[in-house]
C-alpha positions, 0 to 999 in steps of 0.5 A, spaced: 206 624 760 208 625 767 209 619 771 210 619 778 214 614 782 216 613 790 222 612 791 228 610 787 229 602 789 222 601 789 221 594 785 213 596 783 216 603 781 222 600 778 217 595 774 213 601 771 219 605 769 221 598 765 215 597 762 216 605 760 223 604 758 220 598 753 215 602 750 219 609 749 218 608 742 211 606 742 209 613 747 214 617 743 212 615 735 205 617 738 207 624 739 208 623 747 214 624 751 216 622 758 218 625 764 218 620 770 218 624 777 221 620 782 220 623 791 227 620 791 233 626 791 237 627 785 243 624 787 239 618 789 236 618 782 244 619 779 246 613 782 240 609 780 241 610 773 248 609 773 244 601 773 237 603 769 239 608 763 233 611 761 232 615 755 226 620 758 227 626 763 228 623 770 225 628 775 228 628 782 223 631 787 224 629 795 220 636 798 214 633 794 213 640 789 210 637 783 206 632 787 203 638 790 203 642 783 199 636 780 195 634 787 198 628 785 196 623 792 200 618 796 194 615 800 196 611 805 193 605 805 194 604 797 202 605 799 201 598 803 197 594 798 203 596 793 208 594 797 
């Protein structure tokens, strides 16, 4: 499973990634595993996870790459709606 996340200090983003965390055994006993993309860069990232250990593949990828590879879209008005 790839999930796709804005950047690391967003409280909605982190809220997900909480709610993966807490269900990683669940996902995983169902023969899934986890890659978490985030636009933020990697260094960002490795601060951020110095708070929030995360048992997946975190994926730092500011120049947008796989959001571009898997046509993953950030439309504008639902950015403003989540935040």
């Amino acid at each position: 499973m790839i999930a796709y996340f804005r950047y690391a200090g967003c409280p909605v983003c982190n809220y997900r990634v909480h709610e993966l965390i807490e269900n990683y055994d669940k996902i995983q006993s169902k023969g899934y595993n986890i890659i978490a993309v985030f636009e933020s860069d990697n260094k960002v990232l490795k601060d951020y996870l110095i708070e929030t250990p995360i048992l997946f593949l975190v994926i730092g990828d500011p120049k947008f790459a796989l959001y571009k590879k898997y046509a993953v879209e950030k439309p504008f008005w639902k950015i403003l709606r989540s935040a």
